[in-house]
N, CA, C and O atoms as a Tripos MOL2 file, in Angstrom:
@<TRIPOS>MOLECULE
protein
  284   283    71     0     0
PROTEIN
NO_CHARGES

@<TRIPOS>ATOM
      1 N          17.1790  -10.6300    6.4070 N.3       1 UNK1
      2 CA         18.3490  -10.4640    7.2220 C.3       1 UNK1
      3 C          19.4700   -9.9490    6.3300 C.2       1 UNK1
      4 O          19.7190  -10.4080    5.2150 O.2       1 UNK1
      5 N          20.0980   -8.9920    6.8980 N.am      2 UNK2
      6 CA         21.4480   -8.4540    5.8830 C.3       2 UNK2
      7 C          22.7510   -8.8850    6.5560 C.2       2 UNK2
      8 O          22.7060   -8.9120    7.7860 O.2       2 UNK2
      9 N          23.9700   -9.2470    5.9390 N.am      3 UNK3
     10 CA         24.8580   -9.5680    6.4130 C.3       3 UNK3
     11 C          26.1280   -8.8170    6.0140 C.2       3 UNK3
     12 O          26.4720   -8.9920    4.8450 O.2       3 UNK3
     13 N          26.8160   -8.0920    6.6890 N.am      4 UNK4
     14 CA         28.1140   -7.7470    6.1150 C.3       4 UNK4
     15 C          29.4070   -8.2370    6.7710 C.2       4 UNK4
     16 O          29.4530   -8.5060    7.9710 O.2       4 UNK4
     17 N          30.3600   -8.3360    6.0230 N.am      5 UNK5
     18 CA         31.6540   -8.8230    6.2650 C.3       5 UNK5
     19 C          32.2620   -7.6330    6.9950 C.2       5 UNK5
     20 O          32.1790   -6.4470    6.6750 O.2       5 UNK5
     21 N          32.9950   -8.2680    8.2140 N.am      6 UNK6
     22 CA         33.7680   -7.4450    8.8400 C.3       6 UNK6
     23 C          35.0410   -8.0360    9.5730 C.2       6 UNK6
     24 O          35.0670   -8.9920   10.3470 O.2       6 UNK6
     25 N          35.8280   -7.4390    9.2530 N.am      7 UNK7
     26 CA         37.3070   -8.4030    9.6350 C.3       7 UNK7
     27 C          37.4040   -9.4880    9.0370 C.2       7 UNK7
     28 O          37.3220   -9.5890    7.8130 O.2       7 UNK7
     29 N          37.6330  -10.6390    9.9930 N.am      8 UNK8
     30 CA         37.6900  -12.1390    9.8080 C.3       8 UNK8
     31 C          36.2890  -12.7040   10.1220 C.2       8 UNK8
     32 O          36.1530  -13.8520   10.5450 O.2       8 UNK8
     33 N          35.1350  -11.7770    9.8820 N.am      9 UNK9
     34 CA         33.7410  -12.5590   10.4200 C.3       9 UNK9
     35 C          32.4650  -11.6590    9.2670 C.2       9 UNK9
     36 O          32.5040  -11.0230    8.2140 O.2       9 UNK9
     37 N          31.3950  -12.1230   10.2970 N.am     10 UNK10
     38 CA         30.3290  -11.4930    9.8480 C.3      10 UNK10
     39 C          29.7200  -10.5430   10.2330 C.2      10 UNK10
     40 O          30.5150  -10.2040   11.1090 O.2      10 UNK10
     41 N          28.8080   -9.7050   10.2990 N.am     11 UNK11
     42 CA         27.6730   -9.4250   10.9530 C.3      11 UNK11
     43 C          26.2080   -9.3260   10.6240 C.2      11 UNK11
     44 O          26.0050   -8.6630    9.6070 O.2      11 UNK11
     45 N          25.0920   -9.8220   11.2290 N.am     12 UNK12
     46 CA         24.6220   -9.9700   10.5180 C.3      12 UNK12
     47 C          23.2310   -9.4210   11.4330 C.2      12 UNK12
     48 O          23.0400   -9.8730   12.5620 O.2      12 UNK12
     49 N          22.4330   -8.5540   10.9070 N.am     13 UNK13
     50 CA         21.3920   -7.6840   11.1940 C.3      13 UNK13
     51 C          20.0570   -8.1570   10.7940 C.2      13 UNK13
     52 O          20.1070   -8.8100    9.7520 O.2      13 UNK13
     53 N          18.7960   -8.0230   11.3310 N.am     14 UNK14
     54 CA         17.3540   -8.0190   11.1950 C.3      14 UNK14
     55 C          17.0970   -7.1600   10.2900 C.2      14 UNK14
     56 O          17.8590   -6.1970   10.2160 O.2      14 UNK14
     57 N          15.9210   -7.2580    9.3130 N.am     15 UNK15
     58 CA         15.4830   -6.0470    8.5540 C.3      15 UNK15
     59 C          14.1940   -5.5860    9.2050 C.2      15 UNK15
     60 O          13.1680   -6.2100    9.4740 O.2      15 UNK15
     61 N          14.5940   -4.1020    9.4100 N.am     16 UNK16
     62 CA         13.4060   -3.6830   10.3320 C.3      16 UNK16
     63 C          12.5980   -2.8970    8.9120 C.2      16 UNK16
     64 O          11.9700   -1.8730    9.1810 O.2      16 UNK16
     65 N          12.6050   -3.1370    8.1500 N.am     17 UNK17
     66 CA         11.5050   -2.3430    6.9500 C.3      17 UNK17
     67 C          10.5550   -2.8790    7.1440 C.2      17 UNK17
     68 O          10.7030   -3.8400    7.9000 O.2      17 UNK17
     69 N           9.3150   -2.6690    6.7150 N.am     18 UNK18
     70 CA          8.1710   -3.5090    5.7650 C.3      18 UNK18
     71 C           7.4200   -2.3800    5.3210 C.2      18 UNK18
     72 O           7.6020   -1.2000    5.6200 O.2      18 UNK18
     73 N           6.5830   -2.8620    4.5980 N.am     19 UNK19
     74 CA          5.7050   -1.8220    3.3180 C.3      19 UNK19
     75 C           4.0930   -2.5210    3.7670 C.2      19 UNK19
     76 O           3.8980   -3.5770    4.3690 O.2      19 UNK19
     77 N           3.1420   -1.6070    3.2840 N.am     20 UNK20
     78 CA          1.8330   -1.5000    3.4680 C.3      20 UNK20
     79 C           1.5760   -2.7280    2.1880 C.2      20 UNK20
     80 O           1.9830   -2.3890    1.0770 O.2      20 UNK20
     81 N           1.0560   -3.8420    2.2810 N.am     21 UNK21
     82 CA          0.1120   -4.8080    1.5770 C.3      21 UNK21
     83 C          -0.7810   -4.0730    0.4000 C.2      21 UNK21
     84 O          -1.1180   -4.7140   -0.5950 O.2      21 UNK21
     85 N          -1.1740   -2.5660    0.5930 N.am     22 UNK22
     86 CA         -2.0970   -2.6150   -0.0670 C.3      22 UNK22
     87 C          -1.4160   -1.3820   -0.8170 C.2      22 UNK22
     88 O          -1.8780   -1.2610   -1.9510 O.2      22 UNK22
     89 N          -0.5030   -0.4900   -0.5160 N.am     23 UNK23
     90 CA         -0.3740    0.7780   -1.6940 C.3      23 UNK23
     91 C           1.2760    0.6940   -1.6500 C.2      23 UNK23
     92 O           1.9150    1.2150   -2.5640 O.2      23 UNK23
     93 N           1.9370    0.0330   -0.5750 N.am     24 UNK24
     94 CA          3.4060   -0.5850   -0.6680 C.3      24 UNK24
     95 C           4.2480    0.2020   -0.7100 C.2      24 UNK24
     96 O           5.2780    0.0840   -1.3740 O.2      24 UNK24
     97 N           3.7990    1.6170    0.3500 N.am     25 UNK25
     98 CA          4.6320    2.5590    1.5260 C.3      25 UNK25
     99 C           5.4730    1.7590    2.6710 C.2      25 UNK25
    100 O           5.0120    1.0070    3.5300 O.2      25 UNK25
    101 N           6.7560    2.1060    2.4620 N.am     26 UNK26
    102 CA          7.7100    1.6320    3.2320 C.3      26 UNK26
    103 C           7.9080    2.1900    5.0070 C.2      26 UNK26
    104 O           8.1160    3.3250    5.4370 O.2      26 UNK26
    105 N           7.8090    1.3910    5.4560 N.am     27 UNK27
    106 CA          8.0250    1.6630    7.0290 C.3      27 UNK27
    107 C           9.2000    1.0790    7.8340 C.2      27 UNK27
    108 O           9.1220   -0.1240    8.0830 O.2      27 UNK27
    109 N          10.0790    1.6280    8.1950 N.am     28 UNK28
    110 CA         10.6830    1.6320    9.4520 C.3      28 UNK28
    111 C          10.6780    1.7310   10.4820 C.2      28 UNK28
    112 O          10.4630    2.8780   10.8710 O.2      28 UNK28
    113 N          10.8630    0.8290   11.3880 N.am     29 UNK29
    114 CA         11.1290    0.7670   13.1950 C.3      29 UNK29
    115 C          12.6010    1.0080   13.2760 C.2      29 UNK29
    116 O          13.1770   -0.0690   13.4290 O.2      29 UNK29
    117 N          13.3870    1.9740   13.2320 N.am     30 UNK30
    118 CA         14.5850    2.7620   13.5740 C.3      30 UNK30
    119 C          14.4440    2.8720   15.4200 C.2      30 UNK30
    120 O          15.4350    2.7260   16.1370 O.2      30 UNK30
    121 N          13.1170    3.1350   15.9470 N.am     31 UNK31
    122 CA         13.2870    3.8750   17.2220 C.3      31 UNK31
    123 C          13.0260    2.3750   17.7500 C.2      31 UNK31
    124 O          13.3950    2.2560   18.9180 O.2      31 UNK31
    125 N          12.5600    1.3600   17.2690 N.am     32 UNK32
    126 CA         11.5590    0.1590   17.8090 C.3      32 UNK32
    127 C          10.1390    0.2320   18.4470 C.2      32 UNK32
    128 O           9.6210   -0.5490   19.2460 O.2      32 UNK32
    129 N           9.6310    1.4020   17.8720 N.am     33 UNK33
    130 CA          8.5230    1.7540   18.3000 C.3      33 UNK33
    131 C           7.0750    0.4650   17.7610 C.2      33 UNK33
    132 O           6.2310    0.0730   18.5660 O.2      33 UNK33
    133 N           7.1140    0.0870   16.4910 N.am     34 UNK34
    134 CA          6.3020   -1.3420   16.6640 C.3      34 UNK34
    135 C           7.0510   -2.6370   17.3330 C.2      34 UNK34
    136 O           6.3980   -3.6590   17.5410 O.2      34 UNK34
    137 N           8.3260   -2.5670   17.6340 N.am     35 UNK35
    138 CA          8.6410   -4.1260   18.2270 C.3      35 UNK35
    139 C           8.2080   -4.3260   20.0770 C.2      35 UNK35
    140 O           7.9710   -5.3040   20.7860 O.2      35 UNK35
    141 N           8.2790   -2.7310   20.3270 N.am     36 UNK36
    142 CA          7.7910   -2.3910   21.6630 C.3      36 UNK36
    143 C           6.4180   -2.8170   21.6050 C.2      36 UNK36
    144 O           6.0540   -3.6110   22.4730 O.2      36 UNK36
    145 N           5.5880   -2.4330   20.7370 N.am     37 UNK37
    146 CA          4.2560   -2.6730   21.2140 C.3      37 UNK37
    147 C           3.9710   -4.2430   20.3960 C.2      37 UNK37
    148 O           2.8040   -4.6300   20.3520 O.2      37 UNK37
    149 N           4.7640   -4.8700   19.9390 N.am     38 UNK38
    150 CA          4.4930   -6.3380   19.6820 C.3      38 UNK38
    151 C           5.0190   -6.8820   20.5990 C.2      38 UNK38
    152 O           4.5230   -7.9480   20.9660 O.2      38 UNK38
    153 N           5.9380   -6.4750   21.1400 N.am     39 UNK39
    154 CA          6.3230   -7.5050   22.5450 C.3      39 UNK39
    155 C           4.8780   -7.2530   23.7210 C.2      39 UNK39
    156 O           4.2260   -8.1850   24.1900 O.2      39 UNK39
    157 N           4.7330   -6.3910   23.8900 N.am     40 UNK40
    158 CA          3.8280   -5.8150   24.9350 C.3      40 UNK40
    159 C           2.0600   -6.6490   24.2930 C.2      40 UNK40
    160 O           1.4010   -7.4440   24.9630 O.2      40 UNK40
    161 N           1.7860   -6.2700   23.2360 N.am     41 UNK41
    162 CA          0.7770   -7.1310   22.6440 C.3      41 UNK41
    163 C           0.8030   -8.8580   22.7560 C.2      41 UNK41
    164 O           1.6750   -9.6020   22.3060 O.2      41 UNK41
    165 N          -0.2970   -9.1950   23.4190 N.am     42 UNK42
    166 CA         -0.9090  -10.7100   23.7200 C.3      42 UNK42
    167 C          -0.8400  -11.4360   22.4940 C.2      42 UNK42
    168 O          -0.5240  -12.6160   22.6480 O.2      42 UNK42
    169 N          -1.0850  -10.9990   21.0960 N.am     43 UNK43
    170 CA         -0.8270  -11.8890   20.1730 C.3      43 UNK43
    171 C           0.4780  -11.4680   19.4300 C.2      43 UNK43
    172 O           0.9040  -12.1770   18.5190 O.2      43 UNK43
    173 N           1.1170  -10.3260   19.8040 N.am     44 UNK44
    174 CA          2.8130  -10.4580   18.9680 C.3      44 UNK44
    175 C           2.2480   -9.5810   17.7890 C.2      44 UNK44
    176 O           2.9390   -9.6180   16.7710 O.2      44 UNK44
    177 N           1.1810   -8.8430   17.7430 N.am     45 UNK45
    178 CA          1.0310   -8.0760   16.4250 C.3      45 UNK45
    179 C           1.1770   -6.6880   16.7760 C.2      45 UNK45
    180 O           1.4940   -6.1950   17.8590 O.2      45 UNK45
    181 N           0.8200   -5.9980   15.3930 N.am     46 UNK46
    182 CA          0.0650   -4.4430   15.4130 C.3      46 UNK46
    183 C          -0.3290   -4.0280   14.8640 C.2      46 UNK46
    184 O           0.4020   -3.5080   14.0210 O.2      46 UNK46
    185 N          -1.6480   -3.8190   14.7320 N.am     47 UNK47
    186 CA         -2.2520   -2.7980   13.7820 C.3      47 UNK47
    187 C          -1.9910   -1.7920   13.0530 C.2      47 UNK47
    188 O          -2.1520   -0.8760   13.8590 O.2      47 UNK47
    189 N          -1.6350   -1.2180   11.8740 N.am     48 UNK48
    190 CA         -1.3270    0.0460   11.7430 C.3      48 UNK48
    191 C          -2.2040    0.5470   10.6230 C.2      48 UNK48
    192 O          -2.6230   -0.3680    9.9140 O.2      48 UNK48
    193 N          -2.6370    1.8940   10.2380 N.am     49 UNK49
    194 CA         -3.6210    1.9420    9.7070 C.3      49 UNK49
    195 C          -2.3410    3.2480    8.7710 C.2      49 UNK49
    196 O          -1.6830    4.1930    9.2050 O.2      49 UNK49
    197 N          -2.4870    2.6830    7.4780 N.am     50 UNK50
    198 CA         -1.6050    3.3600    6.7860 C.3      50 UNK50
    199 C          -1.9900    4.3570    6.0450 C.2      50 UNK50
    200 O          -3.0100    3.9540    5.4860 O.2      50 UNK50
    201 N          -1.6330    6.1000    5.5010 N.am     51 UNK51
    202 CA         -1.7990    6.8290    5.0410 C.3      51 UNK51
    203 C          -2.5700    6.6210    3.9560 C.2      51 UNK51
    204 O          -2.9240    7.7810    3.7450 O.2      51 UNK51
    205 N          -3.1670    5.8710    2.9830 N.am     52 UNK52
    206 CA         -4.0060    5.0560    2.2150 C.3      52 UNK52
    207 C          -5.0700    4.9000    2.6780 C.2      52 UNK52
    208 O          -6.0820    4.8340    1.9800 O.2      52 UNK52
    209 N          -5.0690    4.8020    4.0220 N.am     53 UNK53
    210 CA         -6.8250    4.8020    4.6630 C.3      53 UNK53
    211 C          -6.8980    3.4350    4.7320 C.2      53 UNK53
    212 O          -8.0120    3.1800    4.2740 O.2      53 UNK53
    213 N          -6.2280    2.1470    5.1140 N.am     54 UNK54
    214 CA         -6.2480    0.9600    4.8180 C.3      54 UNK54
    215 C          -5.7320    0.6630    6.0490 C.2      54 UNK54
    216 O          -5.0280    1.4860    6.6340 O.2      54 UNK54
    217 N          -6.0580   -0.6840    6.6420 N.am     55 UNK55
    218 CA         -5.3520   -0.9980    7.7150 C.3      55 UNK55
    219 C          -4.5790   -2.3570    7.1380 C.2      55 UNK55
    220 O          -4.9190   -2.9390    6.1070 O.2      55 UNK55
    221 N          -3.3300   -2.8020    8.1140 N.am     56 UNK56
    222 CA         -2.8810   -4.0770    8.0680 C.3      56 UNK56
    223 C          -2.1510   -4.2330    9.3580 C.2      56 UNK56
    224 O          -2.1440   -3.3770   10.2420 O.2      56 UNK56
    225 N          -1.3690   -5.6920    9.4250 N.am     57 UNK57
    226 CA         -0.8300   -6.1710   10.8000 C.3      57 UNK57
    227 C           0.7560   -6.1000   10.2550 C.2      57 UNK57
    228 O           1.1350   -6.0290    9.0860 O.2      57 UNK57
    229 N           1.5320   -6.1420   11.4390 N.am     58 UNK58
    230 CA          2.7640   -6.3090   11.2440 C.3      58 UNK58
    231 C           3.3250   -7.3910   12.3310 C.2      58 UNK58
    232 O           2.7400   -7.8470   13.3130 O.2      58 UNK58
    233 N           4.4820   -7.6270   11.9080 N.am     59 UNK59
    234 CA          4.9750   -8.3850   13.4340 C.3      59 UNK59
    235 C           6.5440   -8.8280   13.3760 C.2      59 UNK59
    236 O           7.0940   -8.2500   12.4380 O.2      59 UNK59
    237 N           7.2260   -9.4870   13.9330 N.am     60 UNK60
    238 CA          8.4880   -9.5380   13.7710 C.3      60 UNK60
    239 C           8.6160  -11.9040   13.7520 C.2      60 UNK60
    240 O           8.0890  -12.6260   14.5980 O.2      60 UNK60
    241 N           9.4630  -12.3930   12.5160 N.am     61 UNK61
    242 CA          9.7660  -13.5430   12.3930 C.3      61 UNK61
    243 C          10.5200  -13.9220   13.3510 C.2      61 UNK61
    244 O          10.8190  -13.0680   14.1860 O.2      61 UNK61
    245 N          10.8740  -14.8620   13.4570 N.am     62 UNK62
    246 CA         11.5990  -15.9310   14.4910 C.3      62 UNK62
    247 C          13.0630  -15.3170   13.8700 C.2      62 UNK62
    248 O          13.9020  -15.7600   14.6550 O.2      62 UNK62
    249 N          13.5950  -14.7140   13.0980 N.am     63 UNK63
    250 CA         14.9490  -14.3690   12.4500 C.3      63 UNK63
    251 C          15.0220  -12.9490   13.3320 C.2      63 UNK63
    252 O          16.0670  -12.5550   13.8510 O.2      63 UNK63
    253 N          13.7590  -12.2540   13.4170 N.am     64 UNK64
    254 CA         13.8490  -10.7270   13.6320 C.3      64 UNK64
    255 C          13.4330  -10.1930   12.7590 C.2      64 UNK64
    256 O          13.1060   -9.0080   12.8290 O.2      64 UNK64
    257 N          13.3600  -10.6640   12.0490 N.am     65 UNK65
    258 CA         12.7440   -9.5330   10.6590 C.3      65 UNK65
    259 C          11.4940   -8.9660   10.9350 C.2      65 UNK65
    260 O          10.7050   -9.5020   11.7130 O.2      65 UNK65
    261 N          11.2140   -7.7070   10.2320 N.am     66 UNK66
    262 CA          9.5540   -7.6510   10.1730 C.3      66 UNK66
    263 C           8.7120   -8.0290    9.1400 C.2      66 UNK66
    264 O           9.1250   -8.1900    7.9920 O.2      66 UNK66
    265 N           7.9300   -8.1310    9.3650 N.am     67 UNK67
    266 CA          6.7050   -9.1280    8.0870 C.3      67 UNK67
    267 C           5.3410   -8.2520    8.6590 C.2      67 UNK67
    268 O           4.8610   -8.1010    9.7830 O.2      67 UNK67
    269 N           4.8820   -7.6290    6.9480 N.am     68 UNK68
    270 CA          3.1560   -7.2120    7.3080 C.3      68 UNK68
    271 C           2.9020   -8.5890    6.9540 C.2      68 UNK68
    272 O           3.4410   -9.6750    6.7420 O.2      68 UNK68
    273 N           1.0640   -7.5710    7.0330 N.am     69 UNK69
    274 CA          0.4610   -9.3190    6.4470 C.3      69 UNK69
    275 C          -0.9340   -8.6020    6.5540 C.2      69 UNK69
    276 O          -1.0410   -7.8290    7.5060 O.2      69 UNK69
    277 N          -1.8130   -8.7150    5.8780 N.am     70 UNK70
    278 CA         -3.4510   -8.9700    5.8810 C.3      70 UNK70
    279 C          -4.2950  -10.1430    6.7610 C.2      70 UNK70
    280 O          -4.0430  -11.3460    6.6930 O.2      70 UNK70
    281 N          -5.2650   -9.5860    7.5340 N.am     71 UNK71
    282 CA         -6.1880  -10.7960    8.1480 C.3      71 UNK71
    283 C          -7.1860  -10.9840    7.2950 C.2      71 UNK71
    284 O          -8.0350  -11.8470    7.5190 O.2      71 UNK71
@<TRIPOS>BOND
     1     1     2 1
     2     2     3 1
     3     3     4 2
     4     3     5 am
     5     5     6 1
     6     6     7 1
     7     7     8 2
     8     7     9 am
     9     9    10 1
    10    10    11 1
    11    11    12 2
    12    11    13 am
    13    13    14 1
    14    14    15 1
    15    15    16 2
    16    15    17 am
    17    17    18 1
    18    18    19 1
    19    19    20 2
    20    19    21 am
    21    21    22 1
    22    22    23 1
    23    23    24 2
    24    23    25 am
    25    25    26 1
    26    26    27 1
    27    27    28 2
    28    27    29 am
    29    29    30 1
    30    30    31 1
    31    31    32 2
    32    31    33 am
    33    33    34 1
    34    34    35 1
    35    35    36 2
    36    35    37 am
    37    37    38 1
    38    38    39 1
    39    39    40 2
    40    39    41 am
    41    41    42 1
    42    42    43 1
    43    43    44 2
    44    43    45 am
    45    45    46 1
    46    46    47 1
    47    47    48 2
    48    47    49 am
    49    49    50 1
    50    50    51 1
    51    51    52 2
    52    51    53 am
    53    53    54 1
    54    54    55 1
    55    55    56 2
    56    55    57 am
    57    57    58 1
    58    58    59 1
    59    59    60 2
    60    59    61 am
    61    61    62 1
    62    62    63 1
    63    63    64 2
    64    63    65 am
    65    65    66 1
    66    66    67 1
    67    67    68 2
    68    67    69 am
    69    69    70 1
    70    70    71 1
    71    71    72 2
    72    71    73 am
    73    73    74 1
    74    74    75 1
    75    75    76 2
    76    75    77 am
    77    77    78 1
    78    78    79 1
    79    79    80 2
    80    79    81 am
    81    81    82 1
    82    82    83 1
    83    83    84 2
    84    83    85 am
    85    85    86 1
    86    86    87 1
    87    87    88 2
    88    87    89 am
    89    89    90 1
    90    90    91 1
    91    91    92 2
    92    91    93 am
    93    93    94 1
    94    94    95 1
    95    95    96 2
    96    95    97 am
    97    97    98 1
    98    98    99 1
    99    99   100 2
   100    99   101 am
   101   101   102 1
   102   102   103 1
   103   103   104 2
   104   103   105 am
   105   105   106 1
   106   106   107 1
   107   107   108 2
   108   107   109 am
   109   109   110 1
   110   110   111 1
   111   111   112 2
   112   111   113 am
   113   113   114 1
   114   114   115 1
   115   115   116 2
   116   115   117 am
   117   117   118 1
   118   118   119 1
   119   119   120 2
   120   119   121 am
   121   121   122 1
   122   122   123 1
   123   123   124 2
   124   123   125 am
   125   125   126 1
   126   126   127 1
   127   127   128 2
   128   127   129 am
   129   129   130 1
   130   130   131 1
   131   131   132 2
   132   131   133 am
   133   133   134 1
   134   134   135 1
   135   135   136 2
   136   135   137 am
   137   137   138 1
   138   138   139 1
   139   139   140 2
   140   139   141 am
   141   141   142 1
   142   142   143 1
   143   143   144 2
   144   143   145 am
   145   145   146 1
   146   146   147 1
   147   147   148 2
   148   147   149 am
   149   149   150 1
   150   150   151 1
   151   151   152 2
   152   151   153 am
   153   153   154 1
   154   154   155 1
   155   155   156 2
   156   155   157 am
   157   157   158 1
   158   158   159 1
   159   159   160 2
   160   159   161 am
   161   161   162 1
   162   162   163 1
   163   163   164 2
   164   163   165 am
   165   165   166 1
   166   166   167 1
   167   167   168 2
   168   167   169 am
   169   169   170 1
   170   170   171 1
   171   171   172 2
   172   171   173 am
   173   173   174 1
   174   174   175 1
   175   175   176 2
   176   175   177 am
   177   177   178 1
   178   178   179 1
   179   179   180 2
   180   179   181 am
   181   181   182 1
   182   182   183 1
   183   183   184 2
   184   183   185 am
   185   185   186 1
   186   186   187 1
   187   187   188 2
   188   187   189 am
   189   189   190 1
   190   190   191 1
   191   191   192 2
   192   191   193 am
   193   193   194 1
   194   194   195 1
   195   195   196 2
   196   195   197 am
   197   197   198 1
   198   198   199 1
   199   199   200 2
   200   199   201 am
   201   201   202 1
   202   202   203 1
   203   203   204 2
   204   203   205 am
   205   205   206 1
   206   206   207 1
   207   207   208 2
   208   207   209 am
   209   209   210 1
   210   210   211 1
   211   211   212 2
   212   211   213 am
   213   213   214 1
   214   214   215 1
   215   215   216 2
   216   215   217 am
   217   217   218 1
   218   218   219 1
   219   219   220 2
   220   219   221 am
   221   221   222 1
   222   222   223 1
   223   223   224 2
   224   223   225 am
   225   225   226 1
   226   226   227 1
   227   227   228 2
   228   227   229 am
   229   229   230 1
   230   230   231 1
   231   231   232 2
   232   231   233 am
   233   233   234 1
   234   234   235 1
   235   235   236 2
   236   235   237 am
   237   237   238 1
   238   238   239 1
   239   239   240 2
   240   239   241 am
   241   241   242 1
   242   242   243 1
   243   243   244 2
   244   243   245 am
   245   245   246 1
   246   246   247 1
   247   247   248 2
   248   247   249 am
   249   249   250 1
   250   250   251 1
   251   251   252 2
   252   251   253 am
   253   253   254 1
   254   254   255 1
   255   255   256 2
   256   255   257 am
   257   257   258 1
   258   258   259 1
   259   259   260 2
   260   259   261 am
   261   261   262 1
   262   262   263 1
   263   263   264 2
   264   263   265 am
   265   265   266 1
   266   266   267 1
   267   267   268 2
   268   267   269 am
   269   269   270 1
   270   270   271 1
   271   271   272 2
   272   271   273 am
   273   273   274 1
   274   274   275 1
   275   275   276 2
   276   275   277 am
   277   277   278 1
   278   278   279 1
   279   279   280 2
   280   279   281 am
   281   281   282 1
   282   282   283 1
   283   283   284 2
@<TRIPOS>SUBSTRUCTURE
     1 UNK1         2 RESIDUE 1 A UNK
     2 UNK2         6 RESIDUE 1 A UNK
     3 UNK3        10 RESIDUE 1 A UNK
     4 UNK4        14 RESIDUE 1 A UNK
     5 UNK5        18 RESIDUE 1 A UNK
     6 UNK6        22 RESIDUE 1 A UNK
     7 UNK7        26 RESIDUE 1 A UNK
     8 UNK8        30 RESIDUE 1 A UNK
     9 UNK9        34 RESIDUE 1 A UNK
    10 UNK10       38 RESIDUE 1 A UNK
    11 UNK11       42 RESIDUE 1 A UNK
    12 UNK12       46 RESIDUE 1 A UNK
    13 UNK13       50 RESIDUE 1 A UNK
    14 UNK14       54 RESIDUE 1 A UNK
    15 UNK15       58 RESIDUE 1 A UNK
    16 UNK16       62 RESIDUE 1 A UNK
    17 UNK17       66 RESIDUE 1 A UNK
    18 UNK18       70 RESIDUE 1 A UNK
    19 UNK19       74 RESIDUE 1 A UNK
    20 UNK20       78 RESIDUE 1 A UNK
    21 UNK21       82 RESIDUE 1 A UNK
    22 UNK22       86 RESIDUE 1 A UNK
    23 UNK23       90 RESIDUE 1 A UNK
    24 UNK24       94 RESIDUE 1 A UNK
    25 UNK25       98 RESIDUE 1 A UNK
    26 UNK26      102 RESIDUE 1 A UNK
    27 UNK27      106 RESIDUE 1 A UNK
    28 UNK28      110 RESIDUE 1 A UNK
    29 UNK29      114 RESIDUE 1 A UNK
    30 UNK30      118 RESIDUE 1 A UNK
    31 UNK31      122 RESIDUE 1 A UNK
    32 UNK32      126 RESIDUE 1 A UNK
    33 UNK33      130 RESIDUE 1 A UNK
    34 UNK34      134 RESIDUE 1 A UNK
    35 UNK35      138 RESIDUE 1 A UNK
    36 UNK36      142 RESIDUE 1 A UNK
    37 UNK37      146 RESIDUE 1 A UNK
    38 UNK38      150 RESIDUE 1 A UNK
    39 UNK39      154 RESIDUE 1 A UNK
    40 UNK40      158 RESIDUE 1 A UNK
    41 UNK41      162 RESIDUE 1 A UNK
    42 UNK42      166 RESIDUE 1 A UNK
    43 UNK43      170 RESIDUE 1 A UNK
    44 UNK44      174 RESIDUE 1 A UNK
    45 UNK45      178 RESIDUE 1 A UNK
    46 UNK46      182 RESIDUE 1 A UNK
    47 UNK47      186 RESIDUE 1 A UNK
    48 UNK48      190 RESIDUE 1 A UNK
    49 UNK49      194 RESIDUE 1 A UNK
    50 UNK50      198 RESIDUE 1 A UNK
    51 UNK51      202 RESIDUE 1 A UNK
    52 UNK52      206 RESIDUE 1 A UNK
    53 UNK53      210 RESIDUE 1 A UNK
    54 UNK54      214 RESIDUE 1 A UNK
    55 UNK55      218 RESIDUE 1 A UNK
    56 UNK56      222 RESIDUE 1 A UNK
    57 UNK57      226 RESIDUE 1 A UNK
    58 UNK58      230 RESIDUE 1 A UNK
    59 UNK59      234 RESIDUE 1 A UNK
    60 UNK60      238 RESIDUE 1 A UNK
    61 UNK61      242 RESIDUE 1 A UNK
    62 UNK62      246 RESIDUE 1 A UNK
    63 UNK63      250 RESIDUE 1 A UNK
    64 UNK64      254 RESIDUE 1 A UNK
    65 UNK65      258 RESIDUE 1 A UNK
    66 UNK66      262 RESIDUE 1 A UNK
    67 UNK67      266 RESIDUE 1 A UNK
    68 UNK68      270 RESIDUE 1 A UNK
    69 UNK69      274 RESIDUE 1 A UNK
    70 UNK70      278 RESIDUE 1 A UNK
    71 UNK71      282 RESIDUE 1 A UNK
């Protein structure tokens, strides 16, 4: 989560990055194109099969953030 000061307060944002587990290429959801299909997905994940030829899962924390991860 990132936070910046503004005025007399905060603000404070989700990090939509995460990187591939296995060669640790950085990805962005700018459009929300994986949070769309993790909401829409029965278990809250997504597959993505990264330029490496490797697959892994992604998904979003209880904060908002995104988190890969290996099964």
């Amino acid at each position: 989560m990132t936070c910046k000061a503004i005025g007399n307060g905060f603000i404070c944002m989700a990090d939509i990055e995460f990187s591939c587990p296995h060669c640790g290429k950085v990805y962005y959801d700018k459009n929300d194109k994986y949070l769309n299909k993790c909401n829409t997905n029965k278990n809250w994940c997504v597959r993505i099969k990264c330029s490496c030829k490797k697959t892994f899962y992604m998904t979003y924390d209880y904060m908002g953030n995104a988190r890969s991860f290996l099964l």
